[in-house]
Phi, psi and omega in degrees: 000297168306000191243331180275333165289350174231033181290312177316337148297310157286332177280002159293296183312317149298008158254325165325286189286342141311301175323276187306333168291350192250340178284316198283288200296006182224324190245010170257154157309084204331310186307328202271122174253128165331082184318146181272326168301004200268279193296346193273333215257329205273332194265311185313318184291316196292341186269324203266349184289314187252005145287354173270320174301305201296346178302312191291319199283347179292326169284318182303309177298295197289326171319318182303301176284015181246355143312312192260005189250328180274326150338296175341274171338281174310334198256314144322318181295311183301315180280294191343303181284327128357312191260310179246021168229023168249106172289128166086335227216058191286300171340311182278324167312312144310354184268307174302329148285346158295335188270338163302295199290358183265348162295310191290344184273305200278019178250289196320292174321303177315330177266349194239355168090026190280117164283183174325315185274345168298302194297320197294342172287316155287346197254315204280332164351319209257350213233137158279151174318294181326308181290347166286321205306304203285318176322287264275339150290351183269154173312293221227080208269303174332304182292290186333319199288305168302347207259322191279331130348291182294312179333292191305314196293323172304309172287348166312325199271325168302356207210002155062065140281345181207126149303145163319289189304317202269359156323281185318311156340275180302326189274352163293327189288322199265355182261346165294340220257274181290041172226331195272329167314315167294339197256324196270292212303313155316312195287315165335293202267346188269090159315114158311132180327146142260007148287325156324314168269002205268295195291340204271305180313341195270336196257357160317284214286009173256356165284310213286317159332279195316306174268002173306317196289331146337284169304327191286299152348300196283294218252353231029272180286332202266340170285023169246056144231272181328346168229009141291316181295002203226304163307285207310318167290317193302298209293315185297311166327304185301306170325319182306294166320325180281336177291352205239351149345283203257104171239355142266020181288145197262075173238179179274353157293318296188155178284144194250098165289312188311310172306295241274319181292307174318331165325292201259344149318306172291333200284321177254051159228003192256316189286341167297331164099030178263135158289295180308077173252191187292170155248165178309147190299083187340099209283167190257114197017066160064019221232314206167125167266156193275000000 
C-alpha cells in the first residue's frame, strides 16, 4: 500500500542516486573530495524532522479514533436514558434512539464527503417523513438531528415525562454529543501543513544525492544501491506518515467509521428489543475494515 502510493518518488530517487553517481564520477572534480558529514548532518536532521510529522500525523489519526469511540459510548448512554427515564411517551423515545442512529450515519457521511443519495440512504430508514423532509434543507444535517433531540426533550419535560434532573441529564448527553462532533469536524476541516510534506521530500532526495557521492567514493557501484536502499527507508517512513494525515478516509489507514457506525446501529436497534438486525460490517479481502 505505502509502495503503491509513493513508487514515483521512489523511481525518482533512483534516478538520483544513478544521475548523481555517473555525474560525480564523470563531470566532478577529481581533486574535490565530498565532506562526509553533509549527508551524515542531513540524515540526522531528516529523522528527527519526519519523526516529528509522523508524531502529528499519528495523534491526529489517533484523535480521530478516540472521537468515535466516545460516539459509541454516548450514544448507547443516550438510548439507554431514552428508553428507561422517559414516562409515559415510549413512542417518542423510540423515535430519539432512531434518530441517534440516523446522527452517526449522517456525521459518518458527512466527514467522508458522502454524496446526498448516499446519506439519504443510510438516514431515512431511521427518520419520519417530516424529519426528512426537514433534514433534507439543512446545511450541517448532523447538528440539525441534535438540535431535534433538544427539541423533543423540551416537550417531554414540558408535558412532564422527564424530570428536572434527568432533563438536565440528557441535554449533558446532548452537549457531549456535540463537542465530540466538533472535535471529528475540525480533525475534518483542519489541513495538515503541506509544507511539511513538500520539504520533507526535497530534503530526502538531496540527501540521497548527498550520500550517493559519499559511498560511491568508498564502494564504487554498489553505492547507488546503498543509498537507494537508505532513501527507500527515509521515504517510505515519510509515506507511512502521510496516510494517516486523513484518518477519516475509507482506506486501510483510515477510522474504520462504516464498523463503528454499524457497531452503534446494531447495538440500539438491539436495546430497542429489533430482531432484524444488520450484520456487521464486512472487511475488505480479509485485510482491514472501512
Amino acid at each position: 500500500m505505502i509502495v503503491g502510493r509513493t513508487w514515483h518518488e521512489l523511481l525518482l530517487a533512483a534516478g538520483i542516486t544513478v544521475g548523481t553517481f555517473f555525474a560525480d564520477k564523470y563531470l566532478a572534480n577529481s581533486e574535490f573530495e565530498f565532506p562526509t558529514v553533509v549527508p551524515t548532518l542531513l540524515g540526522t536532521a531528516l529523522a528527527f524532522f519526519i519523526g516529528f510529522s509522523n508524531s502529528q500525523a499519528y495523534d491526529r489519526w489517533w484523535e480521530a479514533r478516540v472521537v468515535w469511540g466516545a460516539i459509541t459510548n454516548e450514544s448507547r448512554s443516550w438510548a439507554r436514558n431514552c428508553l428507561n427515564n422517559i414516562d409515559g411517551e415510549r413512542a417518542v423515545a423510540e423515535r430519539m434512539v432512531l434518530r441517534q442512529i440516523a446522527f452517526v450515519y449522517a456525521l459518518k457521511d458527512t466527514l467522508r464527503g458522502a454524496s446526498d443519495a448516499k446519506l439519504k440512504q443510510d438516514v431515512v430508514k431511521y427518520l419520519t417523513d417530516d424529519e426528512y423532509a426537514e433534514l433534507a434543507d439543512k446545511k450541517n444535517k448532523h447538528n440539525a438531528l441534535l438540535d431535534w433531540h433538544s427539541r423533543d426533550l423540551e416537550r417531554l419535560r414540558a408535558g412532564g415525562n422527564v424530570d428536572g434532573f434527568r432533563f438536565i441529564e440528557f441535554n449533558e448527553r446532548i452537549v457531549k454529543l456535540c463537542d465530540e462532533m466538533g472535535k471529528a469536524e475540525r480533525i475534518r476541516n483542519t489541513v495538515f501543513p503541506p509544507t511539511y510534506n513538500y520539504y520533507t521530500r526535497l530534503f530526502v532526495w538531496i540527501f540521497i544525492a548527498s550520500l550517493t557521492v559519499v559511498l560511491s567514493t568508498a564502494v564504487g557501484v554498489l553505492g547507488i544501491v546503498l543509498a537507494f536502499a537508505v532513501g527507500y527507508v527515509f521515504l517510505v517512513s515519510q509515506g507511512i506518515g502521510m496516510t494517516l494525515l486523513n484518518p477519516f478516509e475509507p482506506t486501510i489507514f483510515g477510522t474504520p467509521l462504516d464498523q463503528i457506525s454499524r457497531t452503534i446501529e446494531i447495538n440500539l436497534l438491539e436495546m430497542l428489543g429489533r430482531t432484524d438486525l444488520p450484520e456487521p460490517w464486512p472487511s475488505v479481502h480479509d485485510d482491514y475494515v472501512t
